[in-house]
Structures are given as structure tokens and as C-alpha cells.
N, CA, C and O of each residue as an XYZ file, in Angstrom:
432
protein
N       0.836     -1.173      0.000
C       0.000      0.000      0.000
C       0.887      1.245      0.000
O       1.976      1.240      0.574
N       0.427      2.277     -0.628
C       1.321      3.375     -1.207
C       1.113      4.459      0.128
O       0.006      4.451      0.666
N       1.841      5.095      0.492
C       1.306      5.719      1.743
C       0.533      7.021      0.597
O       0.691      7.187     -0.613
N      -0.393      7.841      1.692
C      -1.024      9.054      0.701
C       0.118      9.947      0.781
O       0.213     10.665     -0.213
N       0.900     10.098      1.551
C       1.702     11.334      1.151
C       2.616     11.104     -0.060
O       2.991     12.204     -0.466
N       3.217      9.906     -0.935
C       3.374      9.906     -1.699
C       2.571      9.512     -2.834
O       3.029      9.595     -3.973
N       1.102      8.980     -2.540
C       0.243      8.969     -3.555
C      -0.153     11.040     -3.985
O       0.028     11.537     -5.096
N      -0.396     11.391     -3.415
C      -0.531     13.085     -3.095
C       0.337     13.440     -4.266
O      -0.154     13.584     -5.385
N       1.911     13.615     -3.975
C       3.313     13.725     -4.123
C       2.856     13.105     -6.285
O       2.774     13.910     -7.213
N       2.742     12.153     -6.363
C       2.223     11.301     -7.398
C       1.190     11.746     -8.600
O       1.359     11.678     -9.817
N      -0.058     12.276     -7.764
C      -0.707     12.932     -8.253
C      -0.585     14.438     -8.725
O      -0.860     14.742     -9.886
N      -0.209     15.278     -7.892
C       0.598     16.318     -8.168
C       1.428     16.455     -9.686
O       1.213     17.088    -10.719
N       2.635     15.376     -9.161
C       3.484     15.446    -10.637
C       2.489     15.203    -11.861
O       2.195     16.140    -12.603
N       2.039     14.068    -12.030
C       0.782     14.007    -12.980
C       0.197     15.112    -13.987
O      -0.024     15.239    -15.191
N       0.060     15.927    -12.642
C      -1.456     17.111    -12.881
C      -0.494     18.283    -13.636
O      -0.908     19.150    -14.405
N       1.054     18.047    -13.159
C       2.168     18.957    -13.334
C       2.429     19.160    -14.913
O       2.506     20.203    -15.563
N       2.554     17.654    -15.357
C       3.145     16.725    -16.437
C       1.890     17.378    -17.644
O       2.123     18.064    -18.639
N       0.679     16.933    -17.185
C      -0.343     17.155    -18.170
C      -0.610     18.609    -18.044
O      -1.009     19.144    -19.079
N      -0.508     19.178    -17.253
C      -1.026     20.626    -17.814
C       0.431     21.331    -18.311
O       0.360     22.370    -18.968
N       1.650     20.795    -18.013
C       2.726     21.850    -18.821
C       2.350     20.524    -20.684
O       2.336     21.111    -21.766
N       2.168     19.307    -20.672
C       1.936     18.864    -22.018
C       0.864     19.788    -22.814
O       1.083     20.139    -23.973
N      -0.382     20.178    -22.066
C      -1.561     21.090    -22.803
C      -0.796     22.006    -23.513
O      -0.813     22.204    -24.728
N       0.080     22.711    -22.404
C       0.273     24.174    -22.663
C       1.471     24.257    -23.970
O       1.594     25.221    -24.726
N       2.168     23.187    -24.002
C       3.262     23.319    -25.010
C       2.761     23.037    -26.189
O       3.258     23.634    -27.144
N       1.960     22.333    -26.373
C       0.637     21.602    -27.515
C       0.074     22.820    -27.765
O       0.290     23.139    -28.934
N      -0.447     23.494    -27.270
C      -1.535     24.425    -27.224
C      -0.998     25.869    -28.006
O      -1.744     26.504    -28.752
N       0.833     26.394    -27.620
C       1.703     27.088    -27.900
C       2.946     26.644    -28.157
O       3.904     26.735    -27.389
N       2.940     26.031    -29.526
C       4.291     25.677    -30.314
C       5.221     26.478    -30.378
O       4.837     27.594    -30.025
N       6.195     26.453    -30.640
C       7.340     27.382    -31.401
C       6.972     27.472    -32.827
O       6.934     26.519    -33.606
N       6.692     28.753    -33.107
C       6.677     28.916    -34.303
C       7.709     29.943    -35.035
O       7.541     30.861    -35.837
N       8.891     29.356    -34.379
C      10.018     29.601    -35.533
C       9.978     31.247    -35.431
O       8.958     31.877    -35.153
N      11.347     31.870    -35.720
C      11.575     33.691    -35.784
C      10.620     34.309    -37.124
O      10.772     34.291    -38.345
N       9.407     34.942    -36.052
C       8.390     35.657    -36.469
C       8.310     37.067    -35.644
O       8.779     37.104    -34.507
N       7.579     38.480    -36.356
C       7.288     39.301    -35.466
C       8.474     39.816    -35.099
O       9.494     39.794    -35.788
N       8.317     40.451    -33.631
C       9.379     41.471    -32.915
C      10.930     40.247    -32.903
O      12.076     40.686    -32.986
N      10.641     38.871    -32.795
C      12.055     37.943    -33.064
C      12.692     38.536    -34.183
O      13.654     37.837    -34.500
N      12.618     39.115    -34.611
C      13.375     39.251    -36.224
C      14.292     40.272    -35.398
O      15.513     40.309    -35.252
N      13.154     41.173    -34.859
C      14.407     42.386    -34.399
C      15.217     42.358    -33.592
O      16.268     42.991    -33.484
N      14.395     41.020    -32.495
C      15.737     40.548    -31.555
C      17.186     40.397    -32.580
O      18.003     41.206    -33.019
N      17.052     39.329    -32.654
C      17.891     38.594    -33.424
C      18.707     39.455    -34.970
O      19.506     38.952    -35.760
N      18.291     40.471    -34.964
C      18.959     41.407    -36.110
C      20.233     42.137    -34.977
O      21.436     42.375    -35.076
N      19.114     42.318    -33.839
C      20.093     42.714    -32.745
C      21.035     42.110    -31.999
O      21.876     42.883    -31.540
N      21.185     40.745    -31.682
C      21.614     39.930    -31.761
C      23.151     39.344    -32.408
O      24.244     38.920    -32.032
N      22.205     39.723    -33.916
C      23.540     39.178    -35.262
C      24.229     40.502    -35.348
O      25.209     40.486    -36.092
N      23.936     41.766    -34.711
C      24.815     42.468    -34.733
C      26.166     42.921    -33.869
O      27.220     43.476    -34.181
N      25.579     42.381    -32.562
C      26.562     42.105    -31.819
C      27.582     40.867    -32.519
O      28.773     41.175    -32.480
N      27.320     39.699    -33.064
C      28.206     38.636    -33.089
C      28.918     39.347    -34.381
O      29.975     38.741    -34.553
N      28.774     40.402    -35.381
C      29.093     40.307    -36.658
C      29.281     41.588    -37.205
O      28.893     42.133    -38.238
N      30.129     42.004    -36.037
C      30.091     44.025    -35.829
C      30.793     44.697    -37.387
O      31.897     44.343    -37.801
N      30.030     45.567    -38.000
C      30.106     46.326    -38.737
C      29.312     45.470    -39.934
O      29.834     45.808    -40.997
N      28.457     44.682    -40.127
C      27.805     43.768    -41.103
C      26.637     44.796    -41.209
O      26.410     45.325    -42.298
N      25.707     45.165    -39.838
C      24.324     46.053    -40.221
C      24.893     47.390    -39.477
O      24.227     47.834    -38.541
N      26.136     48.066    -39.869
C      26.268     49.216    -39.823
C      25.488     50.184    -39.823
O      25.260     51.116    -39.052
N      24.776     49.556    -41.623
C      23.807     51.299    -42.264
C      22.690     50.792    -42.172
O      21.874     51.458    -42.809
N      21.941     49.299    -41.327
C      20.758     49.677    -41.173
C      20.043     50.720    -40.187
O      20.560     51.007    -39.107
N      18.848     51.261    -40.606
C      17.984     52.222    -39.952
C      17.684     52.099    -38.656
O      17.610     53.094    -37.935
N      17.434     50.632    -38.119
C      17.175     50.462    -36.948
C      18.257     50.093    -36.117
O      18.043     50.192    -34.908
N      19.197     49.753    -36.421
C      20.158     50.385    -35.521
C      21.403     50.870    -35.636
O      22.361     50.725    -34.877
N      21.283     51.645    -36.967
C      22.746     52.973    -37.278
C      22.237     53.974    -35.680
O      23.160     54.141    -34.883
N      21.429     54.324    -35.453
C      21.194     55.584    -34.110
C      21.217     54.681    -33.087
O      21.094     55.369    -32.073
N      21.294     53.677    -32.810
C      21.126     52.825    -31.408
C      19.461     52.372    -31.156
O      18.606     52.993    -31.786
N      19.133     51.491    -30.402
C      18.256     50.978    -30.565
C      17.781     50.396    -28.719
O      18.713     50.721    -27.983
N      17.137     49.992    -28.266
C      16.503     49.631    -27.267
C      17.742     48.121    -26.601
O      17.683     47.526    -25.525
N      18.511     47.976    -27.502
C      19.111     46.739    -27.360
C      20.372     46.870    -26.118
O      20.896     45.991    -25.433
N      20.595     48.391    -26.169
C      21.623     48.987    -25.309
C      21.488     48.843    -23.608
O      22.196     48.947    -22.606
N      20.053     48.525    -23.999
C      19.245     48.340    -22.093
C      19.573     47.197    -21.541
O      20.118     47.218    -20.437
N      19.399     46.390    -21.972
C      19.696     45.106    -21.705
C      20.521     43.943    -22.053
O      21.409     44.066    -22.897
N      20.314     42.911    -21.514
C      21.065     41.940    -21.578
C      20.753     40.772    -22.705
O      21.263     39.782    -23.228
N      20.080     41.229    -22.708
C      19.275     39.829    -23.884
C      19.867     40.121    -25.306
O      19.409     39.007    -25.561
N      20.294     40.430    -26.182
C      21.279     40.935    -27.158
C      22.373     40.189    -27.175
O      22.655     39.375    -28.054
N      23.130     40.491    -26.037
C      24.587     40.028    -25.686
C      23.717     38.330    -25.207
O      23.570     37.438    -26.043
N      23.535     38.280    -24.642
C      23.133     36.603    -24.161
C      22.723     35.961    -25.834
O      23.274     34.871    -25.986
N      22.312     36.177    -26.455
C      21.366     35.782    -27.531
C      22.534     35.851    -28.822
O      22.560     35.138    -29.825
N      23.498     36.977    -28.428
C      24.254     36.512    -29.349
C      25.414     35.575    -28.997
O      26.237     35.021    -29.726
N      25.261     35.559    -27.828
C      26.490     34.325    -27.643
C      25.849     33.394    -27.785
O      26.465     32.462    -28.302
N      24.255     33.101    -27.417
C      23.959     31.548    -27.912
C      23.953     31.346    -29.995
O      24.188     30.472    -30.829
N      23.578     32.603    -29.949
C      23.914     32.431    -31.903
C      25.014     31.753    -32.292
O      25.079     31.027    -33.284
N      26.175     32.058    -31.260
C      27.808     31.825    -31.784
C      28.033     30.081    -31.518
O      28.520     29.251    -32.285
N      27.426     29.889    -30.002
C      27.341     28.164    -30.091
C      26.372     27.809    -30.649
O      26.764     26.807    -31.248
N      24.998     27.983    -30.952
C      24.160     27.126    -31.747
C      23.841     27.365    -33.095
O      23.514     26.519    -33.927
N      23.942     28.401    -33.228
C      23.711     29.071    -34.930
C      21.956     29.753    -34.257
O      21.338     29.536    -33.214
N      21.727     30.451    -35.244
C      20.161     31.753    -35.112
C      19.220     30.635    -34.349
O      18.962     30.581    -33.146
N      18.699     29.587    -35.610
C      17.624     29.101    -35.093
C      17.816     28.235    -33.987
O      16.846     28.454    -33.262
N      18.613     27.271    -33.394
C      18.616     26.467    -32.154
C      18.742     27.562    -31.205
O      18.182     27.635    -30.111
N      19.501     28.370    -31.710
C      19.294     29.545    -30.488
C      17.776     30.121    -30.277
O      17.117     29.789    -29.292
N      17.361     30.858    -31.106
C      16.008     31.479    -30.970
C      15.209     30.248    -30.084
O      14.728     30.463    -28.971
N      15.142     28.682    -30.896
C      14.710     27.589    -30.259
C      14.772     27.394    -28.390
O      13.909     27.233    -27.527
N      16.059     27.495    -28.383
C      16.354     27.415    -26.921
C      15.996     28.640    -26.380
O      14.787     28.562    -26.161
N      16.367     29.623    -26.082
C      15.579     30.588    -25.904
C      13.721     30.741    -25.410
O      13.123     30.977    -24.360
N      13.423     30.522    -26.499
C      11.896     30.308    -26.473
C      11.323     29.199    -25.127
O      10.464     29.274    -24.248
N      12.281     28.245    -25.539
C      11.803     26.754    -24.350
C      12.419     27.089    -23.504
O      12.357     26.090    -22.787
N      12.952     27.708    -23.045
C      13.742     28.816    -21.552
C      12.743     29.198    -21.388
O      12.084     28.559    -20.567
N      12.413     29.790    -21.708
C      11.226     31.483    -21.483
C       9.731     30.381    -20.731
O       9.107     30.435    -19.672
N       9.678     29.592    -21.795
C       8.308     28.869    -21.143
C       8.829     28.171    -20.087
O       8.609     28.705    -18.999
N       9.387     27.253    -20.062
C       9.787     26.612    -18.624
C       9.960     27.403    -17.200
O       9.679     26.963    -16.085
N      10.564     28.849    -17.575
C      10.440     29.684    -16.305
C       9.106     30.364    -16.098
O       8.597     30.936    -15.133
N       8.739     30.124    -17.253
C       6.978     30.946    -16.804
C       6.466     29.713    -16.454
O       6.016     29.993    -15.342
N       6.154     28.243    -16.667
C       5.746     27.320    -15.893
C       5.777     27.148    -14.560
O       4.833     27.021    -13.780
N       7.608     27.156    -14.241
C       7.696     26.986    -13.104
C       7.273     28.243    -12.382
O       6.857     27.937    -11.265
N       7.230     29.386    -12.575
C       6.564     30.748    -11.979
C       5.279     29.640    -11.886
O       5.146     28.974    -10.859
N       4.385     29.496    -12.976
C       3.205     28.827    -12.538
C       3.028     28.092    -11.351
O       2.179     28.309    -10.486
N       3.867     27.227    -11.367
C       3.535     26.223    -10.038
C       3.673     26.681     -9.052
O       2.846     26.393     -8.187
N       5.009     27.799     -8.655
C       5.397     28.002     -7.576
C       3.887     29.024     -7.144
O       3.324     28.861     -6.061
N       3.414     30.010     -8.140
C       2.084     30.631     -7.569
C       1.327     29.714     -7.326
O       0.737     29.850     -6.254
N       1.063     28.697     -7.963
C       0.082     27.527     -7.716
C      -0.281     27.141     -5.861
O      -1.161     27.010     -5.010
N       1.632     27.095     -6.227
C       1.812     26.179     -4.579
C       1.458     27.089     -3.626
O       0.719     26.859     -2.668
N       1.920     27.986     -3.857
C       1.736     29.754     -2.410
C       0.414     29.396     -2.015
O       0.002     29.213     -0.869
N      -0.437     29.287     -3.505
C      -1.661     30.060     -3.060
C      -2.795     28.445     -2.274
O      -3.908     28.650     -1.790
């Protein structure tokens, strides 16, 4: 006989398992679309300095100067190439908003 605190423990993971499966089903990766382009222009400009010199959006500087995500994004460009990067990236981003999920889950 299973004691309940690890039947509990059991069920939990389960409920864990199937609702992060919904949610990844539900919101695929769909590949560099949208504002990704501009990441990642920003991005390839850090790894590939003087290549988008004379583009418009960022010959004057650009929003990319604030933060960190640029420089992080282009070092994963340099080990994975654009798309496994953008890829990884993306499945980062959801896994920490999951686990944000649970942990509000659990508080509350």
C-alpha cells in the first residue's frame, strides 16, 4: 500500500506533467516571427560588428543597449547558430513561466 503522502506527491506530478503537455501543444514554437526578427537582427549584430552598420534600426542605437538579452542571444547564436538559439531561448522562457506557474500555484 502506497502511503497518501506519496500517492498526493504522485498525483501532483501528474497534474504537473499534463497541464505543462496542454500548454506546449496548445503554444508551439513557431520559428523567428514578429518582434524575433528584431531581436535577433540585434543579436547578429553584436556577433558580426560592422555587417548592419547602415541599417535604420540600428545605425542611431536601438533599445538593445538596455539590456542583456542581445549580448546573451548573441552568444547563444555563436554556439548554436540563429535558429537552435532562438529555439532554446523560447523553451527557456516557457519553462520559467511554468515553473513561476507552479510556484504561484503552490503559495496560493
Amino acid at each position: 500500500m502506497v502511503p497518501e503522502v506519496e500517492r498526493n506527491a504522485q498525483r501532483t506530478t501528474a497534474a504537473i506533467v499534463l497541464i505543462g503537455a496542454c500548454w506546449f501543444a496548445a503554444w508551439p514554437y513557431m520559428g523567428l516571427s514578429h518582434d524575433a526578427r528584431l531581436y535577433a537582427l540585434e543579436a547578429l549584430a553584436r556577433v558580426t560588428p560592422g555587417v548592419f552598420d547602415r541599417d535604420l534600426f540600428l545605425a542611431y542605437g536601438s533599445q538593445g543597449g538596455f539590456t542583456l538579452f542581445p549580448g546573451l542571444f548573441g552568444e547563444l547564436i555563436k554556439w548554436l547558430g540563429l535558429e537552435s538559439a532562438a529555439f532554446s531561448l523560447a523553451l527557456a522562457g516557457k519553462l520559467f513561466w511554468f515553473a513561476a506557474l507552479a510556484y504561484l500555484a503552490r503559495q496560493l
